[in-house]
C-alpha positions as CSV (number, residue, x, y, z in Angstrom):
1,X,-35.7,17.5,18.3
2,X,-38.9,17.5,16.6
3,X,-41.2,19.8,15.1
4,X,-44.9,19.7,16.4
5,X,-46.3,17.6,13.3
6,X,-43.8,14.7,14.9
7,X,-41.3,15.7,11.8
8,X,-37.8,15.7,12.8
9,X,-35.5,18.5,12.8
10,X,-32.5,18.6,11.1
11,X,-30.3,21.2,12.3
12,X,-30.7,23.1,15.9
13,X,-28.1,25.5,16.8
14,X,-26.1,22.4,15.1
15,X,-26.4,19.0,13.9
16,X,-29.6,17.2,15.6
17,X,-28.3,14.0,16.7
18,X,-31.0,11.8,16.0
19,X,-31.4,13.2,12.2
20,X,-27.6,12.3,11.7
21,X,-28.6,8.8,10.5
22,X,-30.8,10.3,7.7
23,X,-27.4,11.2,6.2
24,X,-25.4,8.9,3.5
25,X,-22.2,7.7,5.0
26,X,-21.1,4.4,2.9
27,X,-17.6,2.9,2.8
28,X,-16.4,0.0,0.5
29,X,-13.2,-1.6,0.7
30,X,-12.1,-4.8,-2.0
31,X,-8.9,-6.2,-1.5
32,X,-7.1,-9.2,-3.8
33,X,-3.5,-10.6,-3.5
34,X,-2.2,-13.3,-5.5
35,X,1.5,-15.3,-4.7
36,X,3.3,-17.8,-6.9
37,X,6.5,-19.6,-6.0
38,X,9.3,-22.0,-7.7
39,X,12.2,-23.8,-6.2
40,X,14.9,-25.6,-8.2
41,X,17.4,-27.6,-6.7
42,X,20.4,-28.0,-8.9
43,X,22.6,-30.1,-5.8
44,X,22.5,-30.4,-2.8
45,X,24.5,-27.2,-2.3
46,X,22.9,-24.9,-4.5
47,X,19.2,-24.1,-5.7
48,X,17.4,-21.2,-7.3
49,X,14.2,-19.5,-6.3
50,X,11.5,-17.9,-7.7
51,X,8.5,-15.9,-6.6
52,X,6.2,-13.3,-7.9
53,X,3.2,-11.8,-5.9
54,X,0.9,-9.0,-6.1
55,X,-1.7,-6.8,-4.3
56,X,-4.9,-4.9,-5.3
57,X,-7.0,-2.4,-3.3
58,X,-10.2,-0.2,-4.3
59,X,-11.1,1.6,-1.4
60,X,-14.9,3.9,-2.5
61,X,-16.3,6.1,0.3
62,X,-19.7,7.9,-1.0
63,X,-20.9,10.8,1.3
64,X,-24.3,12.6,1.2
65,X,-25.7,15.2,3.7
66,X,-29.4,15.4,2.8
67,X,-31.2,19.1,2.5
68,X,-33.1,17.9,6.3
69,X,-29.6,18.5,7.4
70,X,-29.4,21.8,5.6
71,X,-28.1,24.1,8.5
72,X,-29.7,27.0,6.6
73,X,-27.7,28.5,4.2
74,X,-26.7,25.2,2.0
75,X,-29.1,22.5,0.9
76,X,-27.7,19.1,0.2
77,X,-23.7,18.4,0.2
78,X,-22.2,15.2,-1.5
79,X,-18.9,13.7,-2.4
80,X,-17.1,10.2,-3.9
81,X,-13.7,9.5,-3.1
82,X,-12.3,6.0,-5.2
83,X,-8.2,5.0,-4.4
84,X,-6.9,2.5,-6.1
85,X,-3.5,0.5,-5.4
86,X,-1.9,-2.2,-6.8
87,X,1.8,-3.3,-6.8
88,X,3.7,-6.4,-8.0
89,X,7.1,-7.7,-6.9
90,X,9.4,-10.5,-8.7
91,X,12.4,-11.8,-6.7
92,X,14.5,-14.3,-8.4
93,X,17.8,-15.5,-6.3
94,X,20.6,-18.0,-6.0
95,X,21.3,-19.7,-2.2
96,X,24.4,-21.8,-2.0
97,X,25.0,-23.6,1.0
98,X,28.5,-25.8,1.9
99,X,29.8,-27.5,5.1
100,X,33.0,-29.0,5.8
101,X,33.4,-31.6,8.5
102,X,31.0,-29.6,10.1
103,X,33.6,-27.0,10.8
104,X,33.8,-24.5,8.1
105,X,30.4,-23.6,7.2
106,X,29.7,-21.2,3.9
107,X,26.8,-19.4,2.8
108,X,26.1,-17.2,-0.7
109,X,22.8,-15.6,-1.7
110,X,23.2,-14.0,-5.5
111,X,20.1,-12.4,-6.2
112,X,17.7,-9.8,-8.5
113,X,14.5,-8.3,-7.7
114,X,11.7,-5.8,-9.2
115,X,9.0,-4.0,-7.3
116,X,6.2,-1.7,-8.9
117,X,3.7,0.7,-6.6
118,X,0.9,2.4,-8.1
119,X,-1.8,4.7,-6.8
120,X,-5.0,6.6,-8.3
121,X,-7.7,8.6,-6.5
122,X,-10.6,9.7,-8.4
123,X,-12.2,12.8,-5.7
124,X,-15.7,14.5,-6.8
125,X,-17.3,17.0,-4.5
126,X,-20.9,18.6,-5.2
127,X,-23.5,20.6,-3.6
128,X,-27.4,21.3,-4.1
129,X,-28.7,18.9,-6.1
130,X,-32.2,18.7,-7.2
131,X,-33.1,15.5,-5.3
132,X,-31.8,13.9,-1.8
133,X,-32.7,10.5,-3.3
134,X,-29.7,9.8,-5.2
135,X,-26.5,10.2,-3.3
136,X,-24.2,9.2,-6.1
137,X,-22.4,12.0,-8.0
138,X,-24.2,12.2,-11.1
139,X,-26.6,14.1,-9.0
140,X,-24.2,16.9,-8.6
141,X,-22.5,17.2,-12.1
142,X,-24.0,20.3,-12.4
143,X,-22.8,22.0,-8.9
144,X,-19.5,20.7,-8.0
145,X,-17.3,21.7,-5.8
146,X,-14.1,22.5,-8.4
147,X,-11.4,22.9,-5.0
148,X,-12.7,19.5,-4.1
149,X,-12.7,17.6,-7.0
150,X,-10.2,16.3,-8.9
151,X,-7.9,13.1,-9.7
152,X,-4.0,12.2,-9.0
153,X,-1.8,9.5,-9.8
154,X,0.9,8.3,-8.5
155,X,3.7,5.8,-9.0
156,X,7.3,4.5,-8.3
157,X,9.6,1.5,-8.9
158,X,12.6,-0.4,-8.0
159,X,15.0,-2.4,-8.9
160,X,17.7,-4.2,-7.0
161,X,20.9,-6.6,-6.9
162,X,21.8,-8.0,-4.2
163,X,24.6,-10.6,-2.4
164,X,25.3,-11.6,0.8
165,X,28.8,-14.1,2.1
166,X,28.0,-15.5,5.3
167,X,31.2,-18.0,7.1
168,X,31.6,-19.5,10.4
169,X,33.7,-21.7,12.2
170,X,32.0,-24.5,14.4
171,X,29.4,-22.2,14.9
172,X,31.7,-19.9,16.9
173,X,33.4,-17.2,14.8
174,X,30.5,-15.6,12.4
175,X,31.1,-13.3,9.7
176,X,28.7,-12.1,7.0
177,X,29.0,-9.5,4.3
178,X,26.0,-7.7,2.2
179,X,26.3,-5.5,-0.9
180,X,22.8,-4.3,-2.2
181,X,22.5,-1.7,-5.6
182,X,19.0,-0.1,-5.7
183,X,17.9,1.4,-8.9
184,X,15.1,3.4,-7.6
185,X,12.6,6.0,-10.1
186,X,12.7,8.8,-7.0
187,X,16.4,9.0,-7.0
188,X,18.1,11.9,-8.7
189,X,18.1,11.8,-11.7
190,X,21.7,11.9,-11.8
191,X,21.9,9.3,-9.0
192,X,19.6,6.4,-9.7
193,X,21.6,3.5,-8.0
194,X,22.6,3.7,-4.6
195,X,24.9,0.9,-3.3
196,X,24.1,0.1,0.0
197,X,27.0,-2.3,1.9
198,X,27.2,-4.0,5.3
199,X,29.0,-6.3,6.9
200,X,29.4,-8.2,10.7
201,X,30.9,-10.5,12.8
202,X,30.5,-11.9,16.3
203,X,31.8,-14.6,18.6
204,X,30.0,-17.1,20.3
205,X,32.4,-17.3,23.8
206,X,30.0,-20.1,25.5
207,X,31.4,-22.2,22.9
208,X,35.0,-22.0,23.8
């Protein structure tokens, strides 16, 4: 594991284990998320709600192998990686609630909502730089890796209405019907709204 002047060896038939930890291996991870919410009640049976939130990731990973880990034939290897992520969503719906003598029992959501994803990823990859002191790729510039490096962006939205009829009797019969149209930016271009129905119903027979 070491040479006989008490230096340490890098590579011996393979990785030396103990030199590992003389490599760079540093990962950084930032996250942020914001919510806001409104409520307005126009009776007692009907109100409408707002709410907008929002998410934002940077994930950076730096990598350096160091020339002591050289197994030879390369001298130092380094490479960045930086993904960002951030999406939004807005949901703004109607909720209207009535009872009658506690026996009929009705239930309407009317609603419209908007989503946004994003992503970006930044990759550089370089080899043999003049100096194992600085990991970052500047370092590199002038040796990188081309098949490695590189950036790519993507990105996709959405856009929906939606309603839903919900009825029961005394808690006992149930029905509820749903009718959804999703305008999405990865359907055919042809097809961008897909309707999306569904309805139910059950019976509660303890109750009888």
């Amino acid at each position: 594991l070491y040479y006989p002047d008490g230096t340490i060896i890098g590579t011996l038939w393979g990785a030396n284990p103990i030199a590992l930890d003389v490599q760079t291996n540093f990962t950084n991870i930032y996250n942020a998320s914001f919510f806001q919410f409104a409520e307005y009640k126009f009776n007692k049976d009907l109100k409408f709600t707002t709410n907008v939130s929002g998410t934002l990731s940077l994930y950076r990973y730096n990598f350096m192998r160091p020339t002591l880990l050289s197994d030879g034939y390369l001298n130092n290897f380094g490479s960045h990686t930086s993904t960002l992520n951030y999406n939004w969503l807005n949901e703004n719906y109607f909720n209207y609630t009535k009872s009658i003598n506690n026996t009929h029992n009705f239930t309407g959501l009317l609603g419209f909502s908007m989503q946004s994803w994003r992503t970006e990823i930044d990759s550089y990859s370089g080899r043999n730089s003049a100096t194992d002191a600085v990991y970052t790729q500047n370092a590199f510039a002038a040796n990188f890796d081309l098949t490695r490096t590189g950036t790519t962006e993507t990105a996709h939205t959405l856009a929906s209405l939606f309603t839903r009829f919900t009825y029961n009797y005394k808690s006992r019969y149930l029905f509820t019907a749903n009718v959804r149209a999703d305008g999405s930016s990865r359907f055919a271009k042809d097809k961008k709204i897909g309707y999306f129905p569904s309805g139910s119903a059950a019976w509660r027979f303890s109750d009888e």
